[in-house]
C-alpha positions as CSV (number, residue, x, y, z in Angstrom):
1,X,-8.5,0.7,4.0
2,X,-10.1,-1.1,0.4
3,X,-9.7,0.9,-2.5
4,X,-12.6,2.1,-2.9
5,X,-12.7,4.0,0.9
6,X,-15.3,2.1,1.8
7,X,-13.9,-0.8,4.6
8,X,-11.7,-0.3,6.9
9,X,-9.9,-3.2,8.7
10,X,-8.2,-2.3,12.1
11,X,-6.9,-4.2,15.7
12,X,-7.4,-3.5,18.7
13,X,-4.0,-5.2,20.1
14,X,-6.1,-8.2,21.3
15,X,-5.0,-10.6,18.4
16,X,-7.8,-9.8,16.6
17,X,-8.8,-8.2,13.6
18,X,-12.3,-5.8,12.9
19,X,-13.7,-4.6,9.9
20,X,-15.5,-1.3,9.9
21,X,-18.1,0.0,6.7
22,X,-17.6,3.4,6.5
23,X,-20.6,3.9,4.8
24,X,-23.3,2.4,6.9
25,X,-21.0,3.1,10.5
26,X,-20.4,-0.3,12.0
27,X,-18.8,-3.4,12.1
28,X,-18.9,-6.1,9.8
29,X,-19.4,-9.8,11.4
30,X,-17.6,-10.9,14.6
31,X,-13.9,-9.8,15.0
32,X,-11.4,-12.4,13.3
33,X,-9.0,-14.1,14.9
34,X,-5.6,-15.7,13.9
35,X,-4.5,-19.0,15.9
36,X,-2.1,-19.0,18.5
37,X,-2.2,-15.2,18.3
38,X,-3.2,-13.1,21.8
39,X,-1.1,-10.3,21.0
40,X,-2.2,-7.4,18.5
41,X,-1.9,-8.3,14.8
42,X,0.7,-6.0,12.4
43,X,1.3,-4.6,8.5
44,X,-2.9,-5.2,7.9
45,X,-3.4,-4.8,4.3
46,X,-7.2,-5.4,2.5
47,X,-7.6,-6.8,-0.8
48,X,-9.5,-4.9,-4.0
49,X,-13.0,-6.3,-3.0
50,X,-12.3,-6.5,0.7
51,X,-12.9,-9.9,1.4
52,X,-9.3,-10.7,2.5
53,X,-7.6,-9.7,5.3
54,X,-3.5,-10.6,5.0
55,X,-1.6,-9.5,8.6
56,X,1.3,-10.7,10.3
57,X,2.6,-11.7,14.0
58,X,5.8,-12.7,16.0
59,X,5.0,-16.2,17.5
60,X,7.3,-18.9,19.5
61,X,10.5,-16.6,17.5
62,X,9.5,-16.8,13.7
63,X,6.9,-14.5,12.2
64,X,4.0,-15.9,10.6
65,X,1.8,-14.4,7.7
66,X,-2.0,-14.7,7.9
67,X,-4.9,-14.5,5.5
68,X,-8.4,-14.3,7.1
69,X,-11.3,-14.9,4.8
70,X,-14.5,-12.5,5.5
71,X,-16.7,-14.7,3.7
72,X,-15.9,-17.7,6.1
73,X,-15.8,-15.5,9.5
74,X,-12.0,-17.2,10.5
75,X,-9.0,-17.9,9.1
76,X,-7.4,-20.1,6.5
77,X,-6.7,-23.3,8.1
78,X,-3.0,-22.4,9.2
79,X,-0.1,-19.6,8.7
80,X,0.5,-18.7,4.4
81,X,4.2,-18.8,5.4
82,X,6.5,-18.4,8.3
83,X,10.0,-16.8,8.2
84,X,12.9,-16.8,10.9
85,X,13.4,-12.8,10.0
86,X,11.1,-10.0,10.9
87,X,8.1,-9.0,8.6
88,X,7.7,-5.3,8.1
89,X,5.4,-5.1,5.9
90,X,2.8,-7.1,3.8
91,X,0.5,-6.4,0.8
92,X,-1.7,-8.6,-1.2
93,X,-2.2,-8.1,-4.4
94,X,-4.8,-6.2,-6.7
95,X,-5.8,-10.4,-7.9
96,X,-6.6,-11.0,-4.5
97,X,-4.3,-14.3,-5.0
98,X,-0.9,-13.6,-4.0
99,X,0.7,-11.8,-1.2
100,X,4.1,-9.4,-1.2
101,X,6.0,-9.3,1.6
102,X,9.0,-7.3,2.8
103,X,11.2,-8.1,5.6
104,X,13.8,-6.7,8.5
105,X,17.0,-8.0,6.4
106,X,16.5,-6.5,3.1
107,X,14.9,-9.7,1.4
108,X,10.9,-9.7,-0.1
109,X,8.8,-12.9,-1.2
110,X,5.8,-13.6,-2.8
111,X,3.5,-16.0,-1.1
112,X,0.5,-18.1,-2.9
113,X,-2.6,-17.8,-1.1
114,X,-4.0,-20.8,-2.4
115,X,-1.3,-23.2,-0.8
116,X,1.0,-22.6,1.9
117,X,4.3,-21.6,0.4
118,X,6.3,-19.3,-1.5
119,X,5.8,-18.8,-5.0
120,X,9.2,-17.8,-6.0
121,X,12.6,-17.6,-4.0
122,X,13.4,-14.6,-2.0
123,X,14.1,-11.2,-4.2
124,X,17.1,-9.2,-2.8
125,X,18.7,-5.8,-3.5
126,X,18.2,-3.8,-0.8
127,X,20.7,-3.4,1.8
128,X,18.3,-2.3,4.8
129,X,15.3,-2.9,6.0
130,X,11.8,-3.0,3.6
131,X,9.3,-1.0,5.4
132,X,6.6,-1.0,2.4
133,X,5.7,-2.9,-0.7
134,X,2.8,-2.3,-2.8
135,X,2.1,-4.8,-6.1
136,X,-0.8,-4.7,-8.4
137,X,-0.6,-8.7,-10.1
138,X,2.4,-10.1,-8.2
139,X,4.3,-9.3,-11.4
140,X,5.6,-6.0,-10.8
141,X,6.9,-5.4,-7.0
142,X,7.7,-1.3,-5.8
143,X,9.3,-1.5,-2.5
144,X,10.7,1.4,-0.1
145,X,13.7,0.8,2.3
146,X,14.5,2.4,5.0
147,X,17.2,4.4,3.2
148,X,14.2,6.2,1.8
149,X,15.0,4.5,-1.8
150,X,12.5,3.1,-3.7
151,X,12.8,0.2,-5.8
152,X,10.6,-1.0,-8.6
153,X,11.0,-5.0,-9.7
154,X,10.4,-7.5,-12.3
155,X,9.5,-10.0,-9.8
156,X,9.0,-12.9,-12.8
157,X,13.1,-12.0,-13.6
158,X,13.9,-11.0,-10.1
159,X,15.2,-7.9,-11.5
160,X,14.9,-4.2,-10.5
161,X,14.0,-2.0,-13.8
162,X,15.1,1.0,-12.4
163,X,17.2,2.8,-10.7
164,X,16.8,3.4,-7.1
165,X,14.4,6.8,-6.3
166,X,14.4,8.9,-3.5
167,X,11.2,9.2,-1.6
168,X,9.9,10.5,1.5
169,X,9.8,7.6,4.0
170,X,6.9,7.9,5.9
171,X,5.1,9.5,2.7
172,X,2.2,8.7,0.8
173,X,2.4,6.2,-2.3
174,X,-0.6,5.6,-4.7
175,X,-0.3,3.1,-7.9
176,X,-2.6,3.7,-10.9
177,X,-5.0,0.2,-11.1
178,X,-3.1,-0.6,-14.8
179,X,0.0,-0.1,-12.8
180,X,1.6,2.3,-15.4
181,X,2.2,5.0,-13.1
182,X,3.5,5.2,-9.5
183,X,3.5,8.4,-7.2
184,X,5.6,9.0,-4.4
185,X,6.6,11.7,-2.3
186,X,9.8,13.4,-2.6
187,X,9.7,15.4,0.9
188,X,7.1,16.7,2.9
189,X,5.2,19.2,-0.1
190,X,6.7,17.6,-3.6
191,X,5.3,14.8,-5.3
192,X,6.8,12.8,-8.6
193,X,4.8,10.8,-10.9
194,X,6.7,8.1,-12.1
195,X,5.6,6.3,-15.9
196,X,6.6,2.9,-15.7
197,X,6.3,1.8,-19.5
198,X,8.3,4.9,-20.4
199,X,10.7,4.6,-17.3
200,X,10.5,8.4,-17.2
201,X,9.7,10.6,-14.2
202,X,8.1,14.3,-13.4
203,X,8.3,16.3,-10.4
204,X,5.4,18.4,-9.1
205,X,7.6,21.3,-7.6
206,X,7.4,22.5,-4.1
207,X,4.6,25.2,-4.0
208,X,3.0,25.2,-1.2
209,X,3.0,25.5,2.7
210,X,2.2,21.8,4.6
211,X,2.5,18.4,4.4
212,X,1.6,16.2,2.1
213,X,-0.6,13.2,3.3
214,X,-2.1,11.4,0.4
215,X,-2.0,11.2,-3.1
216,X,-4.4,9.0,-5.4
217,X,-3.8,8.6,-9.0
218,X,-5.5,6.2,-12.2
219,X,-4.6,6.5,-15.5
220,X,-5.9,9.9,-17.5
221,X,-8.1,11.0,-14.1
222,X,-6.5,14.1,-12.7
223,X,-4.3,13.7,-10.1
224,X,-5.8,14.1,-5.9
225,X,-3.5,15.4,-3.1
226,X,-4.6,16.2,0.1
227,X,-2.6,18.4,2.6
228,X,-1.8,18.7,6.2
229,X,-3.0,22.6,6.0
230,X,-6.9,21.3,5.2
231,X,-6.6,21.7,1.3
232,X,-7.2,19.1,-1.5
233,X,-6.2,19.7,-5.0
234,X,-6.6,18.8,-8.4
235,X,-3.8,18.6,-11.0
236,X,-4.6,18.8,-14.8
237,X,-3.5,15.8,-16.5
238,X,-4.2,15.3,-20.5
239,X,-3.2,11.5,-21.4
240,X,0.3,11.3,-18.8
241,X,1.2,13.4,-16.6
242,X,2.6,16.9,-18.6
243,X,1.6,19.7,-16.5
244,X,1.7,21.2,-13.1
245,X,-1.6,23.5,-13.2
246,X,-4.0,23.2,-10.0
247,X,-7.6,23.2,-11.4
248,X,-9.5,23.0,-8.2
249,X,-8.4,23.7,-4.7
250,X,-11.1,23.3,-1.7
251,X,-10.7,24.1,2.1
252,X,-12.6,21.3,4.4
253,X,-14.6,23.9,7.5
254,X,-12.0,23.8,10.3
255,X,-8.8,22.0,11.0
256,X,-6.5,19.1,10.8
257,X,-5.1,16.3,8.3
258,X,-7.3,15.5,5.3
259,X,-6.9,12.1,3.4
260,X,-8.2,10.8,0.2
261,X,-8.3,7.5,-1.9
262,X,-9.3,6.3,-5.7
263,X,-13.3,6.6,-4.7
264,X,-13.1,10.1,-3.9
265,X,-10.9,11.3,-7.3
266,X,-13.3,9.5,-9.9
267,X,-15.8,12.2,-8.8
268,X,-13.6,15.2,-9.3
């Protein structure tokens, strides 16, 4: 899903990929396609203004990274890079110009969109496999292992400026758009915010009944989660994040999951 909840890009297993406006309830353009691909398309990631699709796929034993343009209808002329190891994950960054990835061995590399190739030799430090990587400018790199550690990188000095931090595996993980704060979950219904420039962290403590499934956060906007038992909430934030005080707690009629993203918590 974009940033801004408004495109959501999806297969269907069939090697291709669709694109779906929210807003106006259908698809966008014909479905793209990657060559050589007839099997379904994995680790889809948008970028900011949705034009760029980056995905992966297993072909002929190596795994291939793809960028499909939406402005062009297909994709770029052949695979951004190809690795003998397994992606697990892809994300391409907030500049829309480079791509993260993070693979079955440990290792993560950043990939050029505008010519084939990595940018920079692999980064390693983890000792298992990197199942998600999120990076605003390529600069800065947060990856999660299986483990359940995260990791947070200087990717320019290929070094790791913190200490690794526990975190819920399958959790949510939202990144302010300066990239100055980072928050993770800790288990199923706590949530840390981590401060980057300060290298400091605060826990939101374990309060409540359910899971939590998302989180969004941006710098001095009050923080958004949204819980498994139907309720979103609010927390009070003046300048970082000092407090733990819900200021507004709704219940969406009837039941299930409810999820949220940066669109929805500029309103609150």
């Amino acid at each position: 899903m974009s940033v801004d909840g408004s495109t959501v890009a999806y297969d269907l297993q069939d090697g291709r990929v669709y694109v779906w406006n929210v807003k106006r309830q259908k698809e966008l353009g014909n479905p793209l396609e990657a060559p050589q691909v007839d099997e379904n398309l994995e680790a889809i990631d948008l970028s900011v203004d949705a034009k760029r699709i980056v995905c992966h796929r297993h072909i002929s034993g190596r795994d291939a990274i793809y960028v499909l343009d939406m402005d062009i209808g297909d994709n770029m002329a052949a695979p951004l890079g190809m690795e003998n190891d397994y992606f697990f994950c892809v994300a391409i960054c907030t500049d829309g110009k480079r791509v993260v990835s993070g693979l079955n061995d440990g290792r993560m590399r950043i990939w050029n969109i505008s010519s084939t190739g990595s940018v920079q030799e692999p980064i390693h430090g983890h000792t298992d496999r990197v199942c998600r990587v999120l990076s605003r400018d390529g600069k800065r790199i947060i990856s999660v292992s299986s483990y359940k550690t995260m990791r947070i990188w200087d990717a320019e000095r290929n070094v790791m400026l913190e200490e690794p931090l526990e975190v819920e595996l399958t959790g949510p993980i939202a990144v302010s758009s300066d990239g100055t704060e980072i928050v993770t979950t800790i288990s199923r219904d706590a949530i840390r915010v981590f401060d980057v420039e300060n290298m400091n962290a605060s826990l939101y403590p374990k309060r409540y009944t359910g899971r939590i499934n998302c989180v969004a956060c941006d710098s001095n906007i009050p923080l958004v989660t949204g819980f498994s038992d139907g309720c979103v909430r609010v927390w009070h934030a003046q300048g970082r994040r000092t407090g733990t005080q819900v200021v507004r707690t709704g219940r969406p009629q009837g039941r299930g999951d409810v999820f949220c993203d940066r669109a929805l918590q500029k309103n609150m």
